[in-house]
C-alpha positions, 0 to 999 in steps of 0.5 A: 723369584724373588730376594729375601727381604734380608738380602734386599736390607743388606744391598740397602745398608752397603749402599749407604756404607758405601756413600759415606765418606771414606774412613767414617763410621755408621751406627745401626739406628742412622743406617736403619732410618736413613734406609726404612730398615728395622734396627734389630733385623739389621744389626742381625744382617750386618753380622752376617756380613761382616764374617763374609769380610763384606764390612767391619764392625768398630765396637767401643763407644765411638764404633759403628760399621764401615766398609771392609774393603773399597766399595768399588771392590764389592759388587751385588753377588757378594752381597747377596751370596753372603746373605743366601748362598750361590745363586741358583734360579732353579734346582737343576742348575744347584750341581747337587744333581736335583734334575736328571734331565738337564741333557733333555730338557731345553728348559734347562739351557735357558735357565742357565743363560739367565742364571748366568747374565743374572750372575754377570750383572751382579758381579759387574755392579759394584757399590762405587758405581751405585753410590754414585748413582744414588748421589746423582739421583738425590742431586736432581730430585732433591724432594725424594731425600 
């Protein structure tokens, strides 16, 4: 299992959305080199988030992108919902009924407790607490920025 490299670039660029002062706009190519992203690939992922309202776009000739809400307001699943739908560590947990085992297979009842700590976690970590995070990190080891 593993994320898209367009939901692991869109978890990058809200991340620096969200350590930018309130109420400041970022344009592509600084969000792009500030995360080792490749610029078209995101402004591509950034249309994506902002129909899912996760961030606004600013056009004109001072415009850029900022967050759609306070970053503590918008956590991981969000993010990665928005860029691939729910998620669903394997078929029999999709509700499309892809499995007709589930009421036998004790594979399934382990998967759903993962599924469900994995979706728990990402909803509890917001983009406030991991901006934070990174700032601290960047504090104590200056030599990484």
């Amino acid at each position: 299992m593993e994320l898209t490299r367009a939901a692991d670039y869109a978890l990058r660029g809200v991340l620096y959305l969200s350590m930018q002062p309130e109420g400041s706009l970022a344009i592509i190519s600084e969000i792009a080199e500030a995360m080792d992203i490749p610029g078209g690939f995101l402004a591509r992922i950034f249309q994506i988030l902002a129909k899912a309202g996760i961030i606004r776009s600013h056009r004109g000739k001072k415009g850029g992108f900022s967050l759609a809400r306070p970053a503590a307001e918008i956590n991981m699943r969000k993010v990665i919902e928005a860029m691939e739908g729910p998620i669903h560590l394997n078929r029999c947990l999709n509700g499309f009924g892809d499995c007709g085992r589930e009421s036998l297979c004790p594979l399934h009842e382990v998967w759903e407790q993962i599924q469900d700590q994995v979706i728990t976690t990402l909803g509890k970590t917001n983009f406030a607490d991991l901006a934070q995070r990174t700032k601290t990190k960047m504090q104590k080891n200056p030599s990484a920025n």
